[in-house]
BAFI-3210 file (N, C-alpha, C; in Angstrom, 3 decimals, decimal comma, padded with zeros to 6 digits):
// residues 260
n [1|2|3|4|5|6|7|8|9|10|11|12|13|14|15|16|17|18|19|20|21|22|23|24|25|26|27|28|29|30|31|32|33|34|35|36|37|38|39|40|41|42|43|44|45|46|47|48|49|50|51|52|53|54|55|56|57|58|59|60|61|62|63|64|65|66|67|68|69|70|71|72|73|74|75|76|77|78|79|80|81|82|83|84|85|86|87|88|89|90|91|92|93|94|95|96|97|98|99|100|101|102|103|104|105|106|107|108|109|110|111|112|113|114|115|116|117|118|119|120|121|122|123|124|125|126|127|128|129|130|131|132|133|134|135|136|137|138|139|140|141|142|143|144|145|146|147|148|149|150|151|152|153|154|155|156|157|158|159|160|161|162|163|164|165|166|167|168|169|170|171|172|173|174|175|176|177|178|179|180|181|182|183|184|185|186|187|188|189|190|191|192|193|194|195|196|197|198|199|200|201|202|203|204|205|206|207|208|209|210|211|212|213|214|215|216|217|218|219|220|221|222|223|224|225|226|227|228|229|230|231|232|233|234|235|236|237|238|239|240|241|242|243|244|245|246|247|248|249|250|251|252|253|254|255|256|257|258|259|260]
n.u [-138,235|-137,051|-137,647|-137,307|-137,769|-138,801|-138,824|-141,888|-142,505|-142,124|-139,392|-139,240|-136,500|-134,287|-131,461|-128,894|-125,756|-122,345|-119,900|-117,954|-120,383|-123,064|-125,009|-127,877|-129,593|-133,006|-134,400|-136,869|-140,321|-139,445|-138,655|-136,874|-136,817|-136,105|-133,386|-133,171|-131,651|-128,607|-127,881|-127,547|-125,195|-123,304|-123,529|-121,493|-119,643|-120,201|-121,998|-125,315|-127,305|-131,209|-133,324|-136,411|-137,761|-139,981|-142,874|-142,920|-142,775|-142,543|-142,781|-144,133|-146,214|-147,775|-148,362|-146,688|-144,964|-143,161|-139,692|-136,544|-134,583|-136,079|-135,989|-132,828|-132,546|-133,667|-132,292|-129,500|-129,780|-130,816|-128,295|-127,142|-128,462|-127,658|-125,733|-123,181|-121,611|-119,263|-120,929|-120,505|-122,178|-124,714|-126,600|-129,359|-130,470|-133,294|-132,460|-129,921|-129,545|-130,593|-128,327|-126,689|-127,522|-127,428|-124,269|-124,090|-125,109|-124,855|-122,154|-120,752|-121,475|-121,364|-119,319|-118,416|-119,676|-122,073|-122,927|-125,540|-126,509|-127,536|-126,753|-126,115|-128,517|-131,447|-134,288|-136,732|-138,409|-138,622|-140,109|-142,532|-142,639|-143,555|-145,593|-147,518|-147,569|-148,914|-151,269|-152,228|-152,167|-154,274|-156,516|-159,257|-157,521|-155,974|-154,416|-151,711|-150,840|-149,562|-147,322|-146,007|-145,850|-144,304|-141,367|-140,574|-139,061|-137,336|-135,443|-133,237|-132,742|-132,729|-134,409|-136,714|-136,398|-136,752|-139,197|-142,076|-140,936|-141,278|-144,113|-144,069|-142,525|-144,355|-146,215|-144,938|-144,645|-147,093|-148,072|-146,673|-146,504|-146,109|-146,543|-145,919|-149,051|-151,355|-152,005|-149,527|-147,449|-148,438|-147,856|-145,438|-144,140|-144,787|-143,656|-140,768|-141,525|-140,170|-137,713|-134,262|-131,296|-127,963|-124,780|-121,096|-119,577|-117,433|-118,166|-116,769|-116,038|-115,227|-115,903|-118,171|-119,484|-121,978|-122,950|-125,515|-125,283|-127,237|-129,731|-132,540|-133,831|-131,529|-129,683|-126,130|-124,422|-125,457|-125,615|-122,539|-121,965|-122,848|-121,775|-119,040|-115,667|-115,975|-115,089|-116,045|-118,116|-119,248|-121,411|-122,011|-125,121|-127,319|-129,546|-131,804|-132,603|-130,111|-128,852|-130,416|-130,223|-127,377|-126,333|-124,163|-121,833|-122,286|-122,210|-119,079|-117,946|-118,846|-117,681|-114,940|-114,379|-115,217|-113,318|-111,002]
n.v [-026,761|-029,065|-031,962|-035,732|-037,212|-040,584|-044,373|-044,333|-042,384|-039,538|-038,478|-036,834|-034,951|-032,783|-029,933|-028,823|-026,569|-026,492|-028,376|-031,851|-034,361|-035,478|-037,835|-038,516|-040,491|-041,351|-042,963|-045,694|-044,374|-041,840|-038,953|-036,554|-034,188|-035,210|-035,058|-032,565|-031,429|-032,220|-031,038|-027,622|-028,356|-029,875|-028,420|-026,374|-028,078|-029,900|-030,750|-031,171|-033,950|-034,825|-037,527|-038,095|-041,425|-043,589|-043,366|-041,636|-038,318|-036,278|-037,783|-038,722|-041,710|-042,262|-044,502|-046,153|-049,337|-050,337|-051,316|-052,006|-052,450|-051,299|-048,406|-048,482|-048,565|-046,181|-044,083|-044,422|-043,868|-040,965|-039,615|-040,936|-038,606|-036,153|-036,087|-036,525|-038,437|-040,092|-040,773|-039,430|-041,601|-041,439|-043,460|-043,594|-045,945|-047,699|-046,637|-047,181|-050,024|-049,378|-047,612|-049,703|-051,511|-049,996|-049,932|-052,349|-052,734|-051,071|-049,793|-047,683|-045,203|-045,208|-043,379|-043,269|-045,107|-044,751|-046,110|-044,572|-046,319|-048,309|-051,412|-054,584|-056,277|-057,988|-057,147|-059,050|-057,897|-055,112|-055,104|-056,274|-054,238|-051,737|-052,824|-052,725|-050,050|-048,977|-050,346|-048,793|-046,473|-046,634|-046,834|-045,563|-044,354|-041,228|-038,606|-038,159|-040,591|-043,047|-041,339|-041,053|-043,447|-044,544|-042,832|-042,914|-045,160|-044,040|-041,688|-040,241|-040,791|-038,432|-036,874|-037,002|-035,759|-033,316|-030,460|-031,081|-031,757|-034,019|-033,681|-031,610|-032,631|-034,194|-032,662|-031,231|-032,956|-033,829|-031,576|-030,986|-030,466|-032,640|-035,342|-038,659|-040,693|-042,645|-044,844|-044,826|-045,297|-047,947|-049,111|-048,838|-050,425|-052,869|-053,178|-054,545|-057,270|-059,653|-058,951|-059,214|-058,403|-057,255|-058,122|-057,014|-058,043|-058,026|-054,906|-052,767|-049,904|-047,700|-048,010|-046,823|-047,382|-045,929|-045,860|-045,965|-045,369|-045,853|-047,271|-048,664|-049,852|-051,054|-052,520|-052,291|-054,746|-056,676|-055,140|-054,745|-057,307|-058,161|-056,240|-057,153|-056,630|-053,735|-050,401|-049,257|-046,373|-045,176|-043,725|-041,506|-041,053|-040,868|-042,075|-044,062|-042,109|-040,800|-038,765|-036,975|-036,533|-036,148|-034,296|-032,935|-034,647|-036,807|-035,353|-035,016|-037,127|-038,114|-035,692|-036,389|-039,170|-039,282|-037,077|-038,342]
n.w [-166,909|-168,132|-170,318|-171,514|-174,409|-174,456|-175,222|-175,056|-173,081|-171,266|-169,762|-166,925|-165,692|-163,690|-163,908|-163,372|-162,006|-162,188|-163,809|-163,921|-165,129|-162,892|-161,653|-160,148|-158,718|-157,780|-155,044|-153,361|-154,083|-154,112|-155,340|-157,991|-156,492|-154,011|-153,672|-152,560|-150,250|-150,566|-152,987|-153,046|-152,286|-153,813|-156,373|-156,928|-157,659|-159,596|-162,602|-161,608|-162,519|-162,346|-162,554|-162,610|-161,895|-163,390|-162,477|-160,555|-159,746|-162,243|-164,579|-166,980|-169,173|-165,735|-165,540|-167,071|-168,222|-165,915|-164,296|-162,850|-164,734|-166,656|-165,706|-165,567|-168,190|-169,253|-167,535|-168,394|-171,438|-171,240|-170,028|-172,400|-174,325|-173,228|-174,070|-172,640|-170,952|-169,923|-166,794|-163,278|-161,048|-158,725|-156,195|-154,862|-152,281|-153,706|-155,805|-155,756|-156,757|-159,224|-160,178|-160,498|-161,581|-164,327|-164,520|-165,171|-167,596|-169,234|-169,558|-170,407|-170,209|-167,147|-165,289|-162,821|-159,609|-156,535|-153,989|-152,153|-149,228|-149,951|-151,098|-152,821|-152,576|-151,575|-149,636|-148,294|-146,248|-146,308|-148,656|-148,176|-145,862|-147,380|-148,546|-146,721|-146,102|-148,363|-147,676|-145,173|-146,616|-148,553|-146,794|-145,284|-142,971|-141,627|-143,498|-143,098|-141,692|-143,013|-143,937|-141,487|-140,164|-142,436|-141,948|-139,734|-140,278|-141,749|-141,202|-138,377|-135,430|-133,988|-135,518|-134,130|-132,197|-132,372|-131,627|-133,085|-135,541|-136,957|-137,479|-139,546|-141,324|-142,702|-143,468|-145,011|-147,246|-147,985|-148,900|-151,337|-154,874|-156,688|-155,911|-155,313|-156,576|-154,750|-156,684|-158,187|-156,788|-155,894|-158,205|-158,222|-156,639|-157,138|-159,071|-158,674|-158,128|-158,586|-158,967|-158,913|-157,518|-158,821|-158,812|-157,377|-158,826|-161,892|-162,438|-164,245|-162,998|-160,847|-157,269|-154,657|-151,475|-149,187|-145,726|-143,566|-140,128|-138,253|-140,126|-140,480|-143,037|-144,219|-142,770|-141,152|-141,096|-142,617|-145,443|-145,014|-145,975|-148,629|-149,945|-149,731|-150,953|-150,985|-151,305|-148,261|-146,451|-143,329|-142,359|-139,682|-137,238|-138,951|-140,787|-142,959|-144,612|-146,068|-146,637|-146,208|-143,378|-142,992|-145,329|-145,634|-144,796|-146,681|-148,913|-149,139|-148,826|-152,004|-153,161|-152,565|-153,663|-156,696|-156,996|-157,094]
ca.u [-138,706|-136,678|-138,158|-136,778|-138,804|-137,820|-139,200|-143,084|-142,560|-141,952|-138,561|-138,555|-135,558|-133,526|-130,103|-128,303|-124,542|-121,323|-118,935|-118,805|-121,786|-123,128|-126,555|-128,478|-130,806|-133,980|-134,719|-138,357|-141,512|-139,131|-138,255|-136,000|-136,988|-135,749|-132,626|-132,707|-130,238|-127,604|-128,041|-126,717|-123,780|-122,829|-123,889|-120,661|-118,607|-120,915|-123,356|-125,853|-128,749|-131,823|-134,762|-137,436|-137,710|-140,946|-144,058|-142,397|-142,493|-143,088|-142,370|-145,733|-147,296|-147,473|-148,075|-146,025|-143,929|-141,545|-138,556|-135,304|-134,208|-136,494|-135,183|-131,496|-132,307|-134,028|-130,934|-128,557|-130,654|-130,974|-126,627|-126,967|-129,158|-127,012|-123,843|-122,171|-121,104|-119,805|-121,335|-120,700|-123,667|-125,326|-127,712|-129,896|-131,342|-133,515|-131,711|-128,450|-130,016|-130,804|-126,915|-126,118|-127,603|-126,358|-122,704|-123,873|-125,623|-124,364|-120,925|-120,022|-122,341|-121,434|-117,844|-118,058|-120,903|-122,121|-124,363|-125,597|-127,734|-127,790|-126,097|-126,661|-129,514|-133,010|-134,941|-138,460|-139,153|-138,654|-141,111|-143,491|-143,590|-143,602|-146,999|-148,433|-147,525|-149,527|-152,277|-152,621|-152,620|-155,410|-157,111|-159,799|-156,346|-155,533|-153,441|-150,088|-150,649|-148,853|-145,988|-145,039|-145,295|-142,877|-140,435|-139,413|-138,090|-136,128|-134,768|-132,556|-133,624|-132,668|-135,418|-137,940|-136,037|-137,017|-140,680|-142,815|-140,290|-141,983|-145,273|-143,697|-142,170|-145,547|-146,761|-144,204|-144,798|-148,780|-148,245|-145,557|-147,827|-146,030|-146,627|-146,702|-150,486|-151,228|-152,207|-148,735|-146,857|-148,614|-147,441|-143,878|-144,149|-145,311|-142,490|-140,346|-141,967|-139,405|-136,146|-132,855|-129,944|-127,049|-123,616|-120,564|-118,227|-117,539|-118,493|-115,521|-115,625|-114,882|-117,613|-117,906|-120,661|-121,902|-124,308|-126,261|-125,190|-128,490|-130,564|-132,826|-133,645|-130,351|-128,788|-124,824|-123,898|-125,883|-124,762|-120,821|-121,862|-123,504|-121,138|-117,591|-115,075|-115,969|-114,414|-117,376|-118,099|-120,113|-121,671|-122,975|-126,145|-128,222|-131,013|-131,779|-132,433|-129,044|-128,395|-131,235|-129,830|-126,294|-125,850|-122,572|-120,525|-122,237|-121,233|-118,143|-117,712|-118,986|-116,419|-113,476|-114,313|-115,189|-111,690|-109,729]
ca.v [-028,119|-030,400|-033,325|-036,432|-038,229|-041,959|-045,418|-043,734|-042,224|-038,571|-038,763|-035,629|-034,070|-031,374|-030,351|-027,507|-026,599|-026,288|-029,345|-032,769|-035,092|-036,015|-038,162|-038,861|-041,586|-041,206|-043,917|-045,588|-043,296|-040,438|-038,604|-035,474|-033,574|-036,101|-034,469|-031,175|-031,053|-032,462|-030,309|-026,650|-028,745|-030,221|-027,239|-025,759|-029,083|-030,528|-030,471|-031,904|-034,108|-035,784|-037,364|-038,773|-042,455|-044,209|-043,503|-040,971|-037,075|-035,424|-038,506|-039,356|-041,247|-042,564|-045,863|-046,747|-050,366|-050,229|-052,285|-051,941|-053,053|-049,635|-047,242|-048,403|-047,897|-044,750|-043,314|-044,400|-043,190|-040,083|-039,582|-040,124|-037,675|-034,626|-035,922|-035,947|-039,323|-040,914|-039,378|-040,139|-042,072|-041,932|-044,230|-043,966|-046,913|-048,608|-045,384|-047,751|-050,802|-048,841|-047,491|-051,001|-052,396|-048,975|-050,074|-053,621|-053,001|-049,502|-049,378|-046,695|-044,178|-044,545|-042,849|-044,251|-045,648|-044,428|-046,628|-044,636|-046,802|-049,121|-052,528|-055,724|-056,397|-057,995|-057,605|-059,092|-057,254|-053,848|-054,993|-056,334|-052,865|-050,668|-053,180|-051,620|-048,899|-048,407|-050,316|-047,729|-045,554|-046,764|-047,286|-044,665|-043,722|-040,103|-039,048|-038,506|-041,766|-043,846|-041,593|-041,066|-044,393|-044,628|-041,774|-044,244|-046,246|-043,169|-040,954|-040,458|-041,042|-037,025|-036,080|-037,237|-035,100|-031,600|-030,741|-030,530|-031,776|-034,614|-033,628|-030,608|-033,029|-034,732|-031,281|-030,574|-033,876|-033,964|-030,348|-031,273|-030,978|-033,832|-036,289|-039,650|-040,735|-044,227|-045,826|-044,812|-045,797|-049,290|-049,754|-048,981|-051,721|-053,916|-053,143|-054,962|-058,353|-061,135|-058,390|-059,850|-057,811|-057,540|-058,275|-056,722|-058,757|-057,847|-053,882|-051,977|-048,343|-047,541|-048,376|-046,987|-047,078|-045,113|-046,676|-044,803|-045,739|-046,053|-047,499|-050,064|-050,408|-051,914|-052,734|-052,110|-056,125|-057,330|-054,295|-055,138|-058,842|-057,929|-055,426|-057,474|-056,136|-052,491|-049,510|-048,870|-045,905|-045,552|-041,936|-041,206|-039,839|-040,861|-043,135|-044,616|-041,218|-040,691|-037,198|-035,685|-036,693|-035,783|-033,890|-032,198|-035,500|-037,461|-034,683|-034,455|-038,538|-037,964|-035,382|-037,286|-040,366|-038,188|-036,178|-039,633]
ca.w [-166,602|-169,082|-170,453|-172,443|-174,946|-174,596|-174,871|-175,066|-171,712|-170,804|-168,786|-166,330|-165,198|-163,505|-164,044|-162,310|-161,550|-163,498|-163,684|-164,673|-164,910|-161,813|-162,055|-158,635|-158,855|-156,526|-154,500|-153,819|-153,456|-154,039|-156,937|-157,899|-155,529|-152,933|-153,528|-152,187|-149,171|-151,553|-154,578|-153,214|-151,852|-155,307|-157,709|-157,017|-158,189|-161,138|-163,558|-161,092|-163,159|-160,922|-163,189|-161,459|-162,310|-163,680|-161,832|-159,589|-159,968|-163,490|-165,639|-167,404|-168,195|-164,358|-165,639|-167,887|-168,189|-164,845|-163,799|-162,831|-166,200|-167,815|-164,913|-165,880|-169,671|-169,149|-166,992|-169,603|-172,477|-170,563|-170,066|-173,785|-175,119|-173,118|-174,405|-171,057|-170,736|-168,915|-165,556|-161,998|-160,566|-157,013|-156,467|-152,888|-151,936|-154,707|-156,925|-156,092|-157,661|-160,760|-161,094|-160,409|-163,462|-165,426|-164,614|-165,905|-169,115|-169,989|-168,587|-170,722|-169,468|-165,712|-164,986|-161,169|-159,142|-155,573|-153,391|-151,059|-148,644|-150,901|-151,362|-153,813|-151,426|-151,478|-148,576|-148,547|-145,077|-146,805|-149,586|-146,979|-145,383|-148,562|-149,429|-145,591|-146,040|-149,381|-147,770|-144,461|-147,183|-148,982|-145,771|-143,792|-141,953|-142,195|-144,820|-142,934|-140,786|-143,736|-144,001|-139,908|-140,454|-143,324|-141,001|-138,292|-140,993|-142,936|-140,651|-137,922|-134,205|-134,125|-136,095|-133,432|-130,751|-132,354|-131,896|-134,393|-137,056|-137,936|-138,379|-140,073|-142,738|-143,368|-144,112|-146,610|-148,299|-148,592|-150,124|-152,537|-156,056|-157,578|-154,972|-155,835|-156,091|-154,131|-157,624|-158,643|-155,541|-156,231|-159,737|-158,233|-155,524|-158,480|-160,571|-157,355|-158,369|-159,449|-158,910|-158,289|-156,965|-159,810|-157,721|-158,053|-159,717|-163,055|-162,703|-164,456|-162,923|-159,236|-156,979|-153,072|-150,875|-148,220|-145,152|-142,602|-139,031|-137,719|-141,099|-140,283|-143,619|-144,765|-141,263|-141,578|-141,221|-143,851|-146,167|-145,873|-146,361|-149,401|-150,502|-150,113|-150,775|-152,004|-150,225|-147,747|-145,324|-142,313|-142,145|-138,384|-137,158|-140,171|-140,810|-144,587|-145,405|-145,341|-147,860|-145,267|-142,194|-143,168|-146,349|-146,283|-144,828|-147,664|-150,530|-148,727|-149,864|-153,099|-154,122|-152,622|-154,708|-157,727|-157,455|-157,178]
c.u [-138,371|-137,044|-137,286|-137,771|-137,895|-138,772|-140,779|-143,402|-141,805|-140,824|-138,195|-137,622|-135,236|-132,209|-129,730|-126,775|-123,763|-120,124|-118,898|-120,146|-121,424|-124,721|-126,834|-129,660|-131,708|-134,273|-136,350|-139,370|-140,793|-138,621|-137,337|-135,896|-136,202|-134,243|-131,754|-131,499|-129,102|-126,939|-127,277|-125,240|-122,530|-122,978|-122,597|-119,062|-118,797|-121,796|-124,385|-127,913|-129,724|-132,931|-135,242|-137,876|-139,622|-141,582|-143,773|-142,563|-143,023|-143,068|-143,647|-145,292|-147,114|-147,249|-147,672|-144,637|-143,020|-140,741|-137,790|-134,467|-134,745|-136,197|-133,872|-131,674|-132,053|-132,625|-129,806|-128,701|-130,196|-129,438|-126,643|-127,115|-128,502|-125,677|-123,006|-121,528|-119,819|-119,696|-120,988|-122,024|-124,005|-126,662|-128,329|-130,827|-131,986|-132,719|-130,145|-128,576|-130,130|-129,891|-126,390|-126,543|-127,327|-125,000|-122,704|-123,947|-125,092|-123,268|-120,496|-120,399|-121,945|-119,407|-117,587|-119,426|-121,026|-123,427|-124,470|-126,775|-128,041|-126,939|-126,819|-127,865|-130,623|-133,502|-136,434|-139,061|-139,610|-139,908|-142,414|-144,114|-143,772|-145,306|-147,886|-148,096|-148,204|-150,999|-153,004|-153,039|-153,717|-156,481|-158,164|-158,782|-156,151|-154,549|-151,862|-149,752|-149,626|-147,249|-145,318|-144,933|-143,552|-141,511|-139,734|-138,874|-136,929|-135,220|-134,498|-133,272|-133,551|-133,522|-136,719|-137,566|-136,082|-138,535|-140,699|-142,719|-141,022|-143,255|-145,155|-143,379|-142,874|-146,355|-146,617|-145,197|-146,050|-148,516|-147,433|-146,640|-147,403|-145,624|-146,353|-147,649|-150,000|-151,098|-150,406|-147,617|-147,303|-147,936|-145,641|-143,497|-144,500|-144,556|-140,873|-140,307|-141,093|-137,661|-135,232|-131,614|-128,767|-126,251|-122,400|-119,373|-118,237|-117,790|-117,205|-114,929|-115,967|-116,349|-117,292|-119,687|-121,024|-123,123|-124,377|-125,415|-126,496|-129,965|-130,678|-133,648|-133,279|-129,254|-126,832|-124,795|-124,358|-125,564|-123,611|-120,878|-122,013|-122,347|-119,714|-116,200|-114,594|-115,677|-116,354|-116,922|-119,582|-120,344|-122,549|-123,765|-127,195|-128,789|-130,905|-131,942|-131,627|-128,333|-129,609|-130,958|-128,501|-125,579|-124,421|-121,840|-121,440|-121,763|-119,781|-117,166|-117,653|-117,964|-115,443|-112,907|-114,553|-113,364|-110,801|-109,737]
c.v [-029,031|-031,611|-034,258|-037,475|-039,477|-043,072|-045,367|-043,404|-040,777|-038,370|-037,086|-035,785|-033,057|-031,691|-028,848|-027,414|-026,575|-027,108|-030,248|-033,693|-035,410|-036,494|-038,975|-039,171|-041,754|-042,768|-044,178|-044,846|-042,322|-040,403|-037,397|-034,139|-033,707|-035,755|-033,330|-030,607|-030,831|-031,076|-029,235|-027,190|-029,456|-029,667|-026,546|-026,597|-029,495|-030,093|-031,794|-032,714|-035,235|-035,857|-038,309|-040,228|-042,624|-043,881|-042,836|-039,285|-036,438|-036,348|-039,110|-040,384|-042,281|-044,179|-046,869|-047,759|-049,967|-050,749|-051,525|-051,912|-051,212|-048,745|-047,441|-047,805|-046,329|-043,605|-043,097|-043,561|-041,333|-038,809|-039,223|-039,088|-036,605|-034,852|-035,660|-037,558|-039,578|-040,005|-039,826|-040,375|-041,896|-042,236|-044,467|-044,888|-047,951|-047,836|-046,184|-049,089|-050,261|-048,579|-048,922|-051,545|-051,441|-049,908|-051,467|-053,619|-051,807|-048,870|-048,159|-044,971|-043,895|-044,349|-043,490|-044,229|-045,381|-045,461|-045,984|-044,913|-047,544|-050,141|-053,846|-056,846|-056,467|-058,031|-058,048|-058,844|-055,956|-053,930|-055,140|-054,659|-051,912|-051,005|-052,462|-050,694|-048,215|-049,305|-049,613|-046,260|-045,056|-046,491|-045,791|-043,529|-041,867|-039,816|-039,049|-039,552|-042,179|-042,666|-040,709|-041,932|-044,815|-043,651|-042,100|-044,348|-045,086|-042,631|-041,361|-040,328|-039,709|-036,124|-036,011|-036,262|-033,625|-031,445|-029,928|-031,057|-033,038|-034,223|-032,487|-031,278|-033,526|-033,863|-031,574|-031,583|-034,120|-032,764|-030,520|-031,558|-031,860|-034,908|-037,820|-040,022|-042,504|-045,426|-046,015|-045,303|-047,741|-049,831|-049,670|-049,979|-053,110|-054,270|-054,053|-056,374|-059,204|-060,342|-058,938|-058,801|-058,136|-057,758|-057,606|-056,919|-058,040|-056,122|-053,519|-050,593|-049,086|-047,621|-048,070|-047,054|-046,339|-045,465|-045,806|-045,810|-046,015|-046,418|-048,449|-050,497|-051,415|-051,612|-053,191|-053,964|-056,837|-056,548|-054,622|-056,509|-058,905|-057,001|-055,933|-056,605|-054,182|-051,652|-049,313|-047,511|-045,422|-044,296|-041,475|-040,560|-040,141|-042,056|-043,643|-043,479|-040,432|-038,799|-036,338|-035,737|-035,738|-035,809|-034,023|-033,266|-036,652|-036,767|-034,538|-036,141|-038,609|-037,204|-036,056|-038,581|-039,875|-037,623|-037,220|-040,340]
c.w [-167,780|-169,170|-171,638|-172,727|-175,015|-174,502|-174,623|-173,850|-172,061|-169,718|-168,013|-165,494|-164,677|-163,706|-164,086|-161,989|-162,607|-162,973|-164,388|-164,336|-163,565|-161,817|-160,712|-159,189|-157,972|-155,724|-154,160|-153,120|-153,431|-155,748|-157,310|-156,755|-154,264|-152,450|-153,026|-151,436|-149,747|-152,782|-154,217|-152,804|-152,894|-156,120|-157,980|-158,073|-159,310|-161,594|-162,357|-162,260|-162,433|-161,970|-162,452|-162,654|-162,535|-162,742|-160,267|-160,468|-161,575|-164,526|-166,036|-169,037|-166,858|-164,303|-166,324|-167,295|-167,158|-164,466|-163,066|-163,912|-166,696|-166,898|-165,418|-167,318|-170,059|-168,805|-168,499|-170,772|-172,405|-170,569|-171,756|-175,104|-174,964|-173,935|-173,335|-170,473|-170,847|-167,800|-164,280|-161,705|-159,138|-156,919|-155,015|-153,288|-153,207|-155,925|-157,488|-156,696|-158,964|-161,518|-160,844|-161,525|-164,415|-165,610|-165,544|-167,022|-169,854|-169,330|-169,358|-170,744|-167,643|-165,705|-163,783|-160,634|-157,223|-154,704|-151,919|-150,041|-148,974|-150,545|-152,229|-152,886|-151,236|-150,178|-148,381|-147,415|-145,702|-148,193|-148,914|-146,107|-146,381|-148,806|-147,949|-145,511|-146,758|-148,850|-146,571|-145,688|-148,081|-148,138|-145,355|-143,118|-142,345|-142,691|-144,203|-141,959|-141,532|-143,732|-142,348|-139,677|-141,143|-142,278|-140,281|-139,159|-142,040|-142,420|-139,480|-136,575|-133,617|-134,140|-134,681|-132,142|-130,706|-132,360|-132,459|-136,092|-137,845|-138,517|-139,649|-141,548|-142,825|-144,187|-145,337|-147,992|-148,950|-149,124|-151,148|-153,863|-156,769|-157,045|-155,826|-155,575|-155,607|-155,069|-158,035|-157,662|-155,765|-157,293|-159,303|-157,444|-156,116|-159,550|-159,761|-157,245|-159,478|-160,040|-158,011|-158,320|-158,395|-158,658|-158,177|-158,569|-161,000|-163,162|-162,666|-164,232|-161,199|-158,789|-155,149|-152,940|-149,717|-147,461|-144,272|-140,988|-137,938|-138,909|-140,652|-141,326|-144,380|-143,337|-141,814|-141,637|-142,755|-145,199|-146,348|-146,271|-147,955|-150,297|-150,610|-149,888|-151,196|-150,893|-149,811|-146,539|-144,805|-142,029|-140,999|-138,646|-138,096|-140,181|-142,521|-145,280|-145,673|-145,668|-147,095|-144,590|-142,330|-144,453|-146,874|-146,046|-146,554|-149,247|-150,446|-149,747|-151,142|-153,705|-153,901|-153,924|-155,981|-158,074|-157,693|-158,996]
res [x|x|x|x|x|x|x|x|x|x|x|x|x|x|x|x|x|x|x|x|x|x|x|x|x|x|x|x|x|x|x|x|x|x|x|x|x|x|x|x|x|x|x|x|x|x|x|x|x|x|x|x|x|x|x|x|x|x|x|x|x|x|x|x|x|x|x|x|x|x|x|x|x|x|x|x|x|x|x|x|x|x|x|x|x|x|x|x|x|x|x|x|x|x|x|x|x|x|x|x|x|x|x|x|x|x|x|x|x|x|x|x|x|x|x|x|x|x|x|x|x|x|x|x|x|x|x|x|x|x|x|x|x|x|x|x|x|x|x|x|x|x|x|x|x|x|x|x|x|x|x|x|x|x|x|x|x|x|x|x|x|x|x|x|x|x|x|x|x|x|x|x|x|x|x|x|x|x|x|x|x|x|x|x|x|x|x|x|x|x|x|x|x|x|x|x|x|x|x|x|x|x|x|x|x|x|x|x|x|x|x|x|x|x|x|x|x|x|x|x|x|x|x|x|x|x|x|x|x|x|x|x|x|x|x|x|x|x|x|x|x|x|x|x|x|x|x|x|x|x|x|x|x|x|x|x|x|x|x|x]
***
């Protein structure tokens, strides 16, 4: 269970596989873990490293200073302490905001940049439901109301067509012992307050992205609007959670753009 002292914060990590860097950035309310599908499918290609951002997963303490701005540092920081720089980045969802201001402020840490699910992209619907979603969860409601809630909005319209599977992944997630707690889920929905999208002009390493075909998250139109002219692809079948829906075609992306 590797830890990095940084910035008076406890930065946990994993890091698994034999290659070069490869640093997967969690996206929000998830944390290294969030990774799993992914991970045996890239262990074989890289050094895979996943630390769980601010007020997510093992990184204490829970409430310490959060941005966008101190997730990018942290990352960077992070690259520099192994000596493995510069790393490929993949950044899900708010994970691709975070390598998005890497590439800006610490270009010499990211080798190439992955958004997947992601794009230079505020939505103040998606903050709107993140804030009900943490206040069903405050609420009376029982505890996996808030996230079969959250579920519509992640996954693929698939998931709902095997029984059992959802309530099955509510399971998992209320047993998971390094949940995020609600206080800490707040402070990350707080850290959200007065963030602006970097763009990507000016970023000097290769940059693809990769969108769900069914994310109503980040709905494909407003994604390539947002995204320009960056090689984009469109990965069927998948929802915003796109590396659970459909692992292997998204590692399948990742090495291509990697090997190039």
């Amino acid at each position: 269970m590797p830890s990095f002292e940084h910035d008076s914060i406890s930065l946990h990590f994993e890091a698994s596989g034999d290659g070069p860097p490869l640093l997967l950035i969690a996206g929000m309310l998830s944390d290294s873990a969030s990774w799993a599908p992914l991970v045996p499918l890239l262990e074989p290609h890289f050094t895979v490293i996943r630390p769980d951002n601010r007020s997510t997963g093992r990184t204490a303490p829970w409430n310490a200073p959060a941005s966008i701005d101190h997730c990018a540092a942290d990352c960077a920081a992070l690259v520099d302490s192994l000596s493995i720089g510069p790393a490929h980045v993949v950044g899900h969802s708010l994970g691709g905001m975070i390598g998005l201001r890497m590439a800006h402020r610490y270009p010499s840490a990211v080798g190439s940049l992955t958004l997947a699910a992601a794009a230079p992209l505020r939505l103040e619907r998606n903050v709107a439901l993140f804030r009900n979603l943490l206040a069903i969860r405050q609420s009376n409601a029982a505890p996996e109301t808030w996230l079969h809630t959250l579920f519509a909005w992640l996954f693929a319209p698939a998931l709902y067509d095997i029984p059992g599977a959802v309530a099955q992944a509510a399971t998992t997630a209320l047993a998971y012992p390094y949940a995020q707690t609600a206080a800490a889920m707040a402070h990350q929905i707080a850290s959200l307050d007065g963030y602006r999208p970097d763009g990507l002009d000016g970023v000097p390493m290769p940059v693809q992205a990769l969108l769900a075909a069914d994310d109503l998250l980040l709905p494909e139109a407003l994604a390539r609007n947002a995204l320009g002219a960056t090689p984009t692809h469109i990965v069927p079948d998948a929802g915003h959670s796109i590396h659970w829906d459909a692992p292997e075609a998204v590692a399948a992306h990742i090495r291509r753009f990697t090997d190039q």
